[in-house]
Backbone as a ProteinNet text record, in pm:
[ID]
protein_1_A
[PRIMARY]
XXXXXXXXXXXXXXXXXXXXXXXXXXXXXXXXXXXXXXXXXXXXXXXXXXXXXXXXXXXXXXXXXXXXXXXXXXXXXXXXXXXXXXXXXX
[TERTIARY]
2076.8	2123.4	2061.7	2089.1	2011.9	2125.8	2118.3	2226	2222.1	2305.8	2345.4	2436.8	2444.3	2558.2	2666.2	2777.7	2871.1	2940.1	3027.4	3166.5	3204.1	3202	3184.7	3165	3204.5	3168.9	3085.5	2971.7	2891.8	2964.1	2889.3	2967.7	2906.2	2874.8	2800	2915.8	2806.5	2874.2	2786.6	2837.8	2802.6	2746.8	2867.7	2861.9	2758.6	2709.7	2588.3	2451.3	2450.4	2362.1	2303.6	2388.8	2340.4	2422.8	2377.3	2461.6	2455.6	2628.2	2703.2	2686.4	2655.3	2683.7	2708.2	2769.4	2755.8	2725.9	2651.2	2582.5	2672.6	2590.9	2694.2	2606.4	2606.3	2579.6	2683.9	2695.3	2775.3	2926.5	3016.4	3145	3150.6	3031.3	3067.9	3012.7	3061.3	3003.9	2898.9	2795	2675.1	2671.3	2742.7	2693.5	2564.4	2518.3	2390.4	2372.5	2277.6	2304.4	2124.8	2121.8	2020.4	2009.7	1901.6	1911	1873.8	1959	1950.9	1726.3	1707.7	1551.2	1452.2	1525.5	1477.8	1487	1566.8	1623	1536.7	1523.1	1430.4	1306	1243.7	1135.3	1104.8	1249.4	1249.7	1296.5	1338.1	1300	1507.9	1588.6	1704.6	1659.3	1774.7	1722.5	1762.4	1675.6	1688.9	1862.5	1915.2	2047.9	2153.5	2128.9	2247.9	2285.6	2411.1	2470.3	2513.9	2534.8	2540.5	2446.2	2253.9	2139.2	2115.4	2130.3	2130.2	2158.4	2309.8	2431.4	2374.2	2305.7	2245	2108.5	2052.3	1897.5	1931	2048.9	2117.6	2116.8	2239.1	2212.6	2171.8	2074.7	1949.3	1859.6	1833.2	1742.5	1841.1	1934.4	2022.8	1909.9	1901.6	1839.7	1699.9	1589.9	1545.7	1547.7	1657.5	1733.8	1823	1824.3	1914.8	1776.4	1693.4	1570.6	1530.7	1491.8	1499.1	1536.9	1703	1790.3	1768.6	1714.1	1741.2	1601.9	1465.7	1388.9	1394.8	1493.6	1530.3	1577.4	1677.3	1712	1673.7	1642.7	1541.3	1454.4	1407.5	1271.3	1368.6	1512.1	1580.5	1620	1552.7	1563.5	1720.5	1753.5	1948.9	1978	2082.8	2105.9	2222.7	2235.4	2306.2	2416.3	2506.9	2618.9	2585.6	2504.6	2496.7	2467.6	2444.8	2440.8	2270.9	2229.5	2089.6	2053.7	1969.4	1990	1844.6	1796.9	1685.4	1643.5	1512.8	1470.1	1333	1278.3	1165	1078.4	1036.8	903	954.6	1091	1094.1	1067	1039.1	1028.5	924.6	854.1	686.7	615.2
1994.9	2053.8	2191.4	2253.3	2382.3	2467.7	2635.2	2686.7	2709.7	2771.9	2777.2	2877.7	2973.6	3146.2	3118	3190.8	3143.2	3285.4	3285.5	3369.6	3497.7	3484.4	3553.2	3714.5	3810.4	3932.9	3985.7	4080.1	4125.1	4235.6	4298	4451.1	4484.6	4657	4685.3	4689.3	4711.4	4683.6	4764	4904.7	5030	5038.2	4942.1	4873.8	4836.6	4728.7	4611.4	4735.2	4826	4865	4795.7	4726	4592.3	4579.8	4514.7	4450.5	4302.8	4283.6	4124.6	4067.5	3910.2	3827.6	3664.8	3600.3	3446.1	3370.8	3260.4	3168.3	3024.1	2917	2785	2691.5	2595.6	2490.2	2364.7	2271.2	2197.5	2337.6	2258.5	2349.3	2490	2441.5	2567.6	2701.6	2807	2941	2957.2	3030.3	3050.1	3237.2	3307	3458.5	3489.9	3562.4	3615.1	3815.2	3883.1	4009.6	4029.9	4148.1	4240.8	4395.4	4386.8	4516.7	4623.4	4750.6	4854.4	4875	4869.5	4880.1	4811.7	4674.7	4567.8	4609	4651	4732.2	4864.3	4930.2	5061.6	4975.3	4860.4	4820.8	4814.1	4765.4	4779.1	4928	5055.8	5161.6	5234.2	5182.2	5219.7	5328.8	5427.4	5539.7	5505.7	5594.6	5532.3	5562.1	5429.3	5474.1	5506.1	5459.9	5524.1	5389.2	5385.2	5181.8	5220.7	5337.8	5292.9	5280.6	5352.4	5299.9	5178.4	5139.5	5035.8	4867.7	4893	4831.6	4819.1	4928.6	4936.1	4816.1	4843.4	4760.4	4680.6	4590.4	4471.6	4384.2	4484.2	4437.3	4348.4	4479.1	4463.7	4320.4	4318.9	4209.6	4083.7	4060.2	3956.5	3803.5	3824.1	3667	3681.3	3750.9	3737.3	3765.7	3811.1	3787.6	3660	3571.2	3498.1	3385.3	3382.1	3298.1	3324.3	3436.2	3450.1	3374.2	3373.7	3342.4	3166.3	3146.3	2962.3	2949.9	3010.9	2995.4	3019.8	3070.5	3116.5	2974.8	2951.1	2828	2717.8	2696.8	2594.6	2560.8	2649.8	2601.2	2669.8	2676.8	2676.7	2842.4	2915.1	3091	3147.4	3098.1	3087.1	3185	3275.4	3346	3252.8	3289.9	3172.3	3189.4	3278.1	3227.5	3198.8	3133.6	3100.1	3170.5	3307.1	3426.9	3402.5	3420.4	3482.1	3579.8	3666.6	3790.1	3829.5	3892.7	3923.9	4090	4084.9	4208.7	4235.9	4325.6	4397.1	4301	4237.2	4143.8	4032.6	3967.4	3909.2	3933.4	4023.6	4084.7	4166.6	4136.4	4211.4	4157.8
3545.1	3668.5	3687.4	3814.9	3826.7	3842.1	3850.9	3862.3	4036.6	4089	4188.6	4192.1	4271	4327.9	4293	4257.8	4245.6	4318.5	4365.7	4472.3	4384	4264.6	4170	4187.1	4220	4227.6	4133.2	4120.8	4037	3987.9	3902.6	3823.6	3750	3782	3652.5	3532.1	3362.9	3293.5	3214.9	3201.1	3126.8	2993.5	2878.2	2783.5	2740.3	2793.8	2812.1	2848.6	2966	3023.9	3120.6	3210.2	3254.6	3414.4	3492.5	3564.5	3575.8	3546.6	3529.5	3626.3	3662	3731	3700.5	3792.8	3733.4	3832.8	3790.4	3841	3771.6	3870.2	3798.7	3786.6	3688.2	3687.5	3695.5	3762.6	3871.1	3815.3	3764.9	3771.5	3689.9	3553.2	3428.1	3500.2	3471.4	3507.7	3416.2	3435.9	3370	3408.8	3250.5	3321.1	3297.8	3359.2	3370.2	3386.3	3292.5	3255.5	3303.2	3367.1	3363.5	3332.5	3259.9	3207.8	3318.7	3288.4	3392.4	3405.1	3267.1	3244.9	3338.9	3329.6	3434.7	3564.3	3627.2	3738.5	3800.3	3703	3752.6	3805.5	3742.3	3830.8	3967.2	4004.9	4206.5	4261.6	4192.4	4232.8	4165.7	4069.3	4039.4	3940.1	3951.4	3837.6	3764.4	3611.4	3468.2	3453.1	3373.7	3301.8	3408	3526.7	3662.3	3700.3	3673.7	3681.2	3839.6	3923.7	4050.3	4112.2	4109.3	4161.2	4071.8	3999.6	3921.2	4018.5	4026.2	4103.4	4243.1	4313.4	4468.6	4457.7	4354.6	4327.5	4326.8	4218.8	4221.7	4378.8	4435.6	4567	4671.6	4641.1	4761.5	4719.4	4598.7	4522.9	4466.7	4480.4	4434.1	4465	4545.8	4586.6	4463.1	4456.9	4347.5	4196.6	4161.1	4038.4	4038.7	4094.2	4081.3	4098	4126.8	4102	3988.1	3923.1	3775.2	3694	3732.3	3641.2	3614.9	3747.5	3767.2	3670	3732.6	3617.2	3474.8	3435.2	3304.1	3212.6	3320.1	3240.8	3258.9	3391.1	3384.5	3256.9	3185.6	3080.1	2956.7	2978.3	2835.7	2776.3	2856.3	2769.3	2840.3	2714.7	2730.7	2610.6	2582.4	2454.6	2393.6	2287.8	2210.3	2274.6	2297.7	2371.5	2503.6	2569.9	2692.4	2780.1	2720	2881.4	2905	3046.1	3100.8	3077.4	2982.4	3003.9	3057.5	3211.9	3266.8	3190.9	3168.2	3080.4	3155.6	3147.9	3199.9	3193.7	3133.3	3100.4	3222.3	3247.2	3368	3445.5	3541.1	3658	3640.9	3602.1	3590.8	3703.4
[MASK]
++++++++++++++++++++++++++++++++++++++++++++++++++++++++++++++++++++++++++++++++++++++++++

């Protein structure tokens, strides 16, 4: 199956350095994490989870193609999360 948006609200997640989201495959949630690092690529400042959170945004639709290509060809972390990193979005 492929993933697909889920209603899901996003959030940064300070912790992580990342902003959270989930995606689905048919019913299971599939979360998915990008690194703030990944983020500065489309123009978020370093380490700032609210330009971070704004980049998110704006770019959701191609982070969330990422994500489908991600798993599509299997690059899953062992607990199941997506996690998008700089080398994705190059």
């Amino acid at each position: 199956m492929s993933l697909i948006p889920s209603a899901t609200p996003a959030r940064s997640d300070k912790q992580a350095s990342a902003v959270r989201f989930v995606m689905k495959d048919g019913a299971r949630p599939v979360p998915i994490l990008i690194c703030y690092t990944a983020l500065e690529r489309f123009g978020s400042t370093a380490g700032c989870c609210k330009s971070s959170f704004d980049t998110f945004k704006r770019n959701r639709r191609l982070f969330e193609r990422v994500a489908r290509d991600k798993y599509k060809r299997g690059n899953v972390e062992r607990d199941g999360t997506i996690f998008i990193r700089p080398a994705d979005v190059a």
